[in-house]
C-alpha positions, -999 to +999 in steps of 0.1 A: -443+275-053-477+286-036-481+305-007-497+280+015-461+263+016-455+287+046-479+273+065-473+238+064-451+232+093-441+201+112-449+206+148-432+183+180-438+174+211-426+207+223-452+226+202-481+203+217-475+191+254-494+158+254-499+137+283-490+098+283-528+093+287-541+113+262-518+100+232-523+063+240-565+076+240-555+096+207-541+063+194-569+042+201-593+065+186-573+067+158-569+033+148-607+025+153-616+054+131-608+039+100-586+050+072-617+077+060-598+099+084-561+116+079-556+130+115-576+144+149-580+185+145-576+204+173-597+234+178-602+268+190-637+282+194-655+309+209-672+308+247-664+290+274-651+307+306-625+332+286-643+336+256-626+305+242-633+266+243-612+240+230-619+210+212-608+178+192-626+159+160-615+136+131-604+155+103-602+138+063-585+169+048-557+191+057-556+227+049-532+250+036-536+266+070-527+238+087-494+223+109-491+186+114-480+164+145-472+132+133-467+105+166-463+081+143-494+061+154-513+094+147-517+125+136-528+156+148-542+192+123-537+223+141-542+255+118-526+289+123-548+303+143-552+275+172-516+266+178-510+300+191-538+292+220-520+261+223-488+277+236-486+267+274-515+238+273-512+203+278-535+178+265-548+150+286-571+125+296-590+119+322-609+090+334-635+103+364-650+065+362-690+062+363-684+064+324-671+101+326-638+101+307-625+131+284-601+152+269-593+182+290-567+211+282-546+224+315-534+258+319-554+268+294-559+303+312-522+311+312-517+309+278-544+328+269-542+356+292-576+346+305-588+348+343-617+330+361-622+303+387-621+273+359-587+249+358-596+227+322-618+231+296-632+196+287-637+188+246-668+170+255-688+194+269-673+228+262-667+242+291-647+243+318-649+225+352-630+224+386 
């Protein structure tokens, strides 16, 4: 038995609060993506208003690092490391019309401890808006 075995964890939906909207996006996306792709990643990066940004992209390979969201008509990769930003946030999309429609992550700044005058950080652009 390997070590990485620890790490692979099933997550639910009370690990990763996602809205209605976002999951029937997610499962759109997901079924015009093809079967190249095993699930949508879920990211944690550097910048943004707090010093972090948050982000989603297709992902064709899991990692030893990773914990896995199944929904059944997708799944979601979130490793170690970006799950425990994700405490607190919920996923969701937005539609702003004019063709402005995105992922944005709520409460972001109360699970990370963060201050400043931003409410979401959008995928898209990584940053944050009002």
């Amino acid at each position: 038995m390997g070590t990485a075995q620890t790490f692979n964890t099933v997550l639910t939906a009370a690990d990763i609060n996602i809205s209605e909207a976002a999951g029937e996006k997610m499962k759109e996306l997901f079924a015009d993506v093809g079967d190249e792709m095993e699930a949508i990643r879920i990211y944690v990066s550097g910048g943004g208003c707090s010093g972090m940004s948050y982000g989603m992209t297709f992902s064709d390979e899991k990692s030893a690092f990773d914990s896995v969201l199944d929904s059944g008509d997708y799944k979601l990769y979130v490793d170690t490391v970006a799950l425990n930003y994700m405490r607190g946030v919920e996923i969701d999309f937005v539609d702003r019309g004019m063709g402005e429609a995105s992922f944005v992550f709520n409460n972001v700044f109360a699970a990370t401890g963060g201050a400043g005058g931003c409410g979401t950080c959008g995928s898209s652009s990584g940053g944050c808006g009002s």
